[in-house]
C-alpha positions in Angstrom: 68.2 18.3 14.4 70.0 16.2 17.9 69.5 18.1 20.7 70.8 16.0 23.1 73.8 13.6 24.0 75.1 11.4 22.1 74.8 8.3 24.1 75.4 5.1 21.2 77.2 4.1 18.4 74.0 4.9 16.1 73.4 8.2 17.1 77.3 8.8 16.8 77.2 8.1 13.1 74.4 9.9 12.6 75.8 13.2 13.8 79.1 12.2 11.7 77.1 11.8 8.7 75.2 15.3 9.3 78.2 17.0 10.2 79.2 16.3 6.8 75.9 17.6 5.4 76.5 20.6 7.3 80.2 21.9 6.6 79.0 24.4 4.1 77.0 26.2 6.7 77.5 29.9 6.4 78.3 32.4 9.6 74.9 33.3 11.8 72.8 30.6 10.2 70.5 27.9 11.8 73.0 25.5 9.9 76.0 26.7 11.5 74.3 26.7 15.2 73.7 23.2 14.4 77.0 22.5 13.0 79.0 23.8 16.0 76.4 22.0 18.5 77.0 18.8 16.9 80.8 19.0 16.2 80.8 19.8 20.5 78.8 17.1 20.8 80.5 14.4 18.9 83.8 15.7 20.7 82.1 14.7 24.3 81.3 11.2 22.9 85.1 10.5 21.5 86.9 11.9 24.0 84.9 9.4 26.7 84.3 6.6 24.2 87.7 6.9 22.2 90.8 8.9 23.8 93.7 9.6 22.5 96.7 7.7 23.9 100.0 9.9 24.1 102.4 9.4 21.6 104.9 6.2 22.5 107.9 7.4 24.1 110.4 5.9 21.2 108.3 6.9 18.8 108.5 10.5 19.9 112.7 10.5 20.3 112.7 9.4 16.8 110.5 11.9 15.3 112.5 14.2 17.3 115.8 12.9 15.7 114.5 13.0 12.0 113.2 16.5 12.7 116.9 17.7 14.1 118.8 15.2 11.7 120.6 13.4 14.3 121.8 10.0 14.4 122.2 7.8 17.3 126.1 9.0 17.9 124.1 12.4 18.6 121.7 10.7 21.5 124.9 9.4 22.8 124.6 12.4 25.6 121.6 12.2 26.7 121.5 8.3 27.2 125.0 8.1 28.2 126.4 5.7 25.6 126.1 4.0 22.1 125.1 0.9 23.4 122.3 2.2 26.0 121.2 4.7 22.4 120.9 1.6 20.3 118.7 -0.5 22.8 116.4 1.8 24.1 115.3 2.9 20.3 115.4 -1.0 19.6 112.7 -1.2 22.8 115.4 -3.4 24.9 116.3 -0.9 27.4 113.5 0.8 29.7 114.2 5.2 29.8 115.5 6.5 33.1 115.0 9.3 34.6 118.0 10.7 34.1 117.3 10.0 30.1 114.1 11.6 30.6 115.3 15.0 32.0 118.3 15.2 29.8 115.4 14.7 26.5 113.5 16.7 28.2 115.9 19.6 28.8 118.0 19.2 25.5 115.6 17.9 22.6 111.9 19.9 24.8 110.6 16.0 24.4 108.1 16.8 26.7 107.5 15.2 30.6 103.9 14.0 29.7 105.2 11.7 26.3 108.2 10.2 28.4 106.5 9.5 31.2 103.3 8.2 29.4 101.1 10.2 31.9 99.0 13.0 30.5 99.9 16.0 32.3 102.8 14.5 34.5 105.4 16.2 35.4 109.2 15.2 36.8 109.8 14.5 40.3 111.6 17.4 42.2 115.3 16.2 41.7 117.2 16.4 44.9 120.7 17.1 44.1 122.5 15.8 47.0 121.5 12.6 46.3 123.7 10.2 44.2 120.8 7.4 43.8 123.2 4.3 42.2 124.9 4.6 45.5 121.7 3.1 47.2 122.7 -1.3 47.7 119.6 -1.6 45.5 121.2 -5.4 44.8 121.8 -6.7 48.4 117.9 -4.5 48.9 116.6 -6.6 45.7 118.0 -10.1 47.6 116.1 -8.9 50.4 112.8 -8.3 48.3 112.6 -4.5 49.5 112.4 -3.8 45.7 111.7 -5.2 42.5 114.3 -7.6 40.9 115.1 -5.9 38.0 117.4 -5.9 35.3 119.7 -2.8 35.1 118.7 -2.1 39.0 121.8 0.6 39.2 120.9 2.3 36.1 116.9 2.7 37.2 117.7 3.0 40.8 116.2 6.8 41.4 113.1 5.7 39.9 113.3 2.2 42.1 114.1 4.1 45.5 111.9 7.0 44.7 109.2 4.3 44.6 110.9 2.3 47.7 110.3 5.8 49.5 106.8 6.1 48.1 105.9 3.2 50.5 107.1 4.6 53.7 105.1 7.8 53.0 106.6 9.7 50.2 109.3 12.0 50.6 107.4 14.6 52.8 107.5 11.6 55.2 110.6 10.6 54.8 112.4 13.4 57.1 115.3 15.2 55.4 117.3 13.5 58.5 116.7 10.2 56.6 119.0 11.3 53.7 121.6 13.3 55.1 124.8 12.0 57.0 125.8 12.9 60.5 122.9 11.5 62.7 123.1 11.2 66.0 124.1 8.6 68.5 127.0 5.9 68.2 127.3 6.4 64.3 130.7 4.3 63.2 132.4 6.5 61.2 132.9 3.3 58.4 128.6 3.5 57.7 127.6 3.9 54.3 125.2 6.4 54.7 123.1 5.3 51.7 122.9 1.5 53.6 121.6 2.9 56.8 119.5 5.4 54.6 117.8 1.9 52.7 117.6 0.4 56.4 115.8 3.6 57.8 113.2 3.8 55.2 112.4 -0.3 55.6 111.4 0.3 58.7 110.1 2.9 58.7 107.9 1.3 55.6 107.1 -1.4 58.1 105.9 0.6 60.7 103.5 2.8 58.9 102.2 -0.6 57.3 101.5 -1.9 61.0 98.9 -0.9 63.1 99.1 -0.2 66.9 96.6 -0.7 69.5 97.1 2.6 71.6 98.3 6.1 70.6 101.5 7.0 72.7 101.4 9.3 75.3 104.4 11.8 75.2 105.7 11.6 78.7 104.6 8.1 79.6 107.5 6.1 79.3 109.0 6.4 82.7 111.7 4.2 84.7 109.1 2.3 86.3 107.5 1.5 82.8 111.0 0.6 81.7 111.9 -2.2 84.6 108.1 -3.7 83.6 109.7 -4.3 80.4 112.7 -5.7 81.4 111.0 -7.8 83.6 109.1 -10.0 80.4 113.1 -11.4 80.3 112.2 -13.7 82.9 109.9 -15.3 80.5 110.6 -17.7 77.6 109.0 -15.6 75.0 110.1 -12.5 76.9 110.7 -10.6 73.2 107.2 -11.0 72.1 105.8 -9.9 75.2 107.9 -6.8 74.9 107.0 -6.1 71.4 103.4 -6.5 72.5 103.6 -4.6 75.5 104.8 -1.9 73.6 102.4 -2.0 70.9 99.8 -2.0 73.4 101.8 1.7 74.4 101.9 3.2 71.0 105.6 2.6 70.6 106.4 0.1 67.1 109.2 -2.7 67.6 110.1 -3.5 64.1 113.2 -5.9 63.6 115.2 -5.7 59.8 118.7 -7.1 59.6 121.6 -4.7 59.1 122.7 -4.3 55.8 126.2 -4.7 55.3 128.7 -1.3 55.9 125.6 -0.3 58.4 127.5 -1.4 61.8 123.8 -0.8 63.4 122.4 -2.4 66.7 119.1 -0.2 66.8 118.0 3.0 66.4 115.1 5.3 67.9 112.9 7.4 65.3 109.5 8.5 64.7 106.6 8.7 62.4 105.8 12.2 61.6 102.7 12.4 63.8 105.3 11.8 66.7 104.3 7.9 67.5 107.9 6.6 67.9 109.6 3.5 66.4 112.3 1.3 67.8 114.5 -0.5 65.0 116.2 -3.3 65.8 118.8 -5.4 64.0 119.6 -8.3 66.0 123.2 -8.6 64.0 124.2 -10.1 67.8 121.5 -12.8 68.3 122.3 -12.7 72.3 119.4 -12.4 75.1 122.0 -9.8 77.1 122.4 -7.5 73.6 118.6 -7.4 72.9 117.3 -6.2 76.1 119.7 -3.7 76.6 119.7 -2.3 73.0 115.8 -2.6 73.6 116.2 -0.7 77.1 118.6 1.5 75.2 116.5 2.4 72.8 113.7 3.1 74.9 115.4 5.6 76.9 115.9 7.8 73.9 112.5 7.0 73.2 111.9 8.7 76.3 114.5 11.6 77.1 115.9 12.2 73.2 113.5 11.8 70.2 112.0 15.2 69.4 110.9 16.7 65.9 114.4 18.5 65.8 116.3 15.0 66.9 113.5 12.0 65.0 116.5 9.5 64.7 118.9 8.1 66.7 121.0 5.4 65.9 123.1 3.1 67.6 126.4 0.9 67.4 127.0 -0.4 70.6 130.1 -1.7 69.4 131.4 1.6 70.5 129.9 1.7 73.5 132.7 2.6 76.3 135.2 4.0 73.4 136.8 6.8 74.5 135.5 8.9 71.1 132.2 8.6 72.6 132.7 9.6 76.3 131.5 12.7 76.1 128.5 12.1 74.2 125.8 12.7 76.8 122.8 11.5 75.4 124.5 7.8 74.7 126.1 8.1 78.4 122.0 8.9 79.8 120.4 6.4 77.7 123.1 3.7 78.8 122.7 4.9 82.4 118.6 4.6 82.3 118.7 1.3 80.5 121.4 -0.4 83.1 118.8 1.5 86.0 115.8 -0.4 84.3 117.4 -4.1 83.5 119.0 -4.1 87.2 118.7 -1.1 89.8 121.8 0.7 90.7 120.5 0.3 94.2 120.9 -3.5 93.9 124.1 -3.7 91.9 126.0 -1.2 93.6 125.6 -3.4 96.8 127.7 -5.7 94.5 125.4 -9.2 94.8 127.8 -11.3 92.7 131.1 -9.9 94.3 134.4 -10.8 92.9 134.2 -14.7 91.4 130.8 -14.8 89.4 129.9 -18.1 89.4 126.5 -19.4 87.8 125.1 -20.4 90.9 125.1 -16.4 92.3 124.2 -15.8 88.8 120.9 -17.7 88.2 120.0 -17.2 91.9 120.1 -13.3 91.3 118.2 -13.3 88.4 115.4 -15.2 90.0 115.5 -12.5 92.8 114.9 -10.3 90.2 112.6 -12.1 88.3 115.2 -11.2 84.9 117.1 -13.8 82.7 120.2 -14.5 83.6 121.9 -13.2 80.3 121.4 -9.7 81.5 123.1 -10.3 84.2 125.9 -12.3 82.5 126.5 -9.2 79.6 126.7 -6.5 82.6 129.5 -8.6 84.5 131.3 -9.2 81.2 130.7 -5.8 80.0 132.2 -4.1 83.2 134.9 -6.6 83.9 135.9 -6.0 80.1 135.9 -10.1 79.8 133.8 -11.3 77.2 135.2 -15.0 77.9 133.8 -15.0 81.1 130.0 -16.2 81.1 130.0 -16.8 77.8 127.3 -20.1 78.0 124.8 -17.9 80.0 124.8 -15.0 77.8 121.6 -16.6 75.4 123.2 -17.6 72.4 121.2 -18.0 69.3 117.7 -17.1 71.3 116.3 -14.1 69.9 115.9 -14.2 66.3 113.9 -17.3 66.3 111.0 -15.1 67.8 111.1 -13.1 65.1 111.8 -15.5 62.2 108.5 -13.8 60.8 110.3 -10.7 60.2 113.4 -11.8 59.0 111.8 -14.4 56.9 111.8 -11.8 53.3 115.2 -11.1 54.6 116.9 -14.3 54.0 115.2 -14.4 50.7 
């Protein structure tokens, strides 16, 4: 009699062969004690040495269709037409989830054999979400996702897996998916573009670590003027992006996606440690520091758990739609305080005719680039002709080809 696991190949055929010995055993007999130990046994050893692979998806719609009678004109419903029927039963055509739940629902195919998972279930399906509507294309050129054939017809199960990697959709804030966020938000966004452009970064950020833990509260005006003050340097973006790594505060730069009309934009993780976005779509010294400076003051005075994005089209900035939004008017205030002190401009050092001479001799004062002085006059006098040489042209992205480099893929 085995008493004891079955642990190889020999002793499995041996129980086998005395199971068989054994399937007369009567009720309350040795036999039948020996029988059910052995038959328990001999289930341990196949269900570790030999399990049982669900049934194949395809397999299991057409048994499902032979037991109901129906044809493929039938399936037509839940796969949404003849065409998509045919080639997923011919294997040419992957399920999607919305073929899933609809088999699922209507022909109780159950979650486990479509999914080829025992014991899955279906992600929670979030209604207000129309998932082709994502650019999963232009996001596919960009390698943010799979290239994939069909990328419109899979695309809940491609961004549900896109959102996966920026912390699943507990980390993805409900703000991230609904429209109407705050800040300069052109009213021409496509809120599923800026949705895609959110969860990148945010992706990014969670991928890179930071050096310090921000400090709630530590981002002051003085703190913001040292930062303005790496300008004066060639590499004056890296040094800010390291300086505020070295704060707890991510700089991630993505490219816009088209319909996004997006400068930057001020979020956070869910543990609070903040991220500034960046797009560069102007690559101009004067429009990075003061969208940086921008964004930092609603790092600062705005981003709460009620308020974790902000976004920003400077574009707008000056419009009369906007003038009486007062969290862009503060953060445009503190960000002009910090490039150049209202002290200092308000004694007008330029004066009427701003020639480079007053220009370049300011900023050394300052110890700032010249291009932030350049956008302010331009900006104010409403004369973007004026200056236009000394505004930094073309000298930002380059210190961040890195991160734009899967961009342009």
């Amino acid at each position: 009699m085995m008493n004891r696991l079955i642990k190889t190949e020999e002793d499995y055929e041996k129980a086998l062969s005395r199971i068989e010995v054994l399937m007369g055993a009567k009720p309350d007999t040795p036999e039948m004690d020996e029988l059910e130990l052995l038959t328990a046994l001999v289930e341990m050893y196949e269900d570790r040495h030999y399990p049982i692979s669900p049934p194949d998806p395809v397999d299991a719609i057409k048994f499902r269709m032979e037991q109901l009678g129906f044809t493929q004109k039938d399936m037509v419903p839940f796969m949404g037409n003849k065409s998509k029927v045919s080639e997923v039963l011919n294997r040419k055509r992957p399920l999607t989830l919305a073929m899933m739940r609809a088999l699922h629902e209507g022909l109780g195919i159950s979650a486990e054999v479509l999914l080829k998972e025992p014991g899955a279930a279906f992600p929670e399906s979030i209604p207000d979400i129309d998932w082709p509507r994502f650019p999963v294309v232009e996001m596919a050129k960009r390698c943010w996702i799979p290239k994939l054939p069909d990328l419109k017809v899979r695309a809940e199960e491609v961004i549900r897996d896109f959102i996966e990697k920026a912390g699943g959709m507990e980390s993805v804030s409900s703000a991230f998916l609904r429209q109407g966020k705050k800040g300069r938000y052109n009213a021409k966004t496509d809120p599923y573009a800026i949705t895609a452009w959110f969860i990148r970064v945010l992706s990014l950020a969670r991928q890179t670590p930071l050096r310090s833990e921000y400090v709630r509260g530590s981002l002051k005006l003085n703190t913001m003027r040292e930062i303005a003050r790496l300008s004066y340097f060639d590499n004056g973006p890296l040094l800010a992006k390291e300086y505020l790594d070295k704060q707890g505060i991510h700089l991630i730069v993505v490219p816009h996606l088209p319909k996004t009309y997006l400068d930057g934009a001020a979020m956070s993780l869910p543990g609070g440690t903040p991220i500034i976005g960046l797009t560069l779509r102007y690559d101009r010294i004067d429009h990075f520091w003061f969208c940086l400076l921008h964004e930092l003051a609603h790092v600062a005075r705005h981003l709460s758990a009620a308020e974790p994005i902000i976004v920003d089209d400077l574009d707008l900035r000056g419009h009369d739609v906007e003038a009486e939004d007062k969290i862009e008017n503060e953060a445009d205030d503190l960000a002009r305080n910090a490039l150049i002190s209202d002290r200092i401009w308000n004694k007008r050092p330029i004066g009427p005719k701003a020639t480079t001479e007053k220009l370049y001799a300011l900023a050394e004062k300052l110890k700032i680039h010249p291009a932030i002085i350049a956008g302010r006059i331009r900006f104010e006098r409403n004369n973007y002709r004026l200056l236009s040489r000394q505004v930094g042209r073309k000298e930002v992205r380059k210190h961040f080809a890195q991160s734009c480099q899967e961009e342009a893929a």
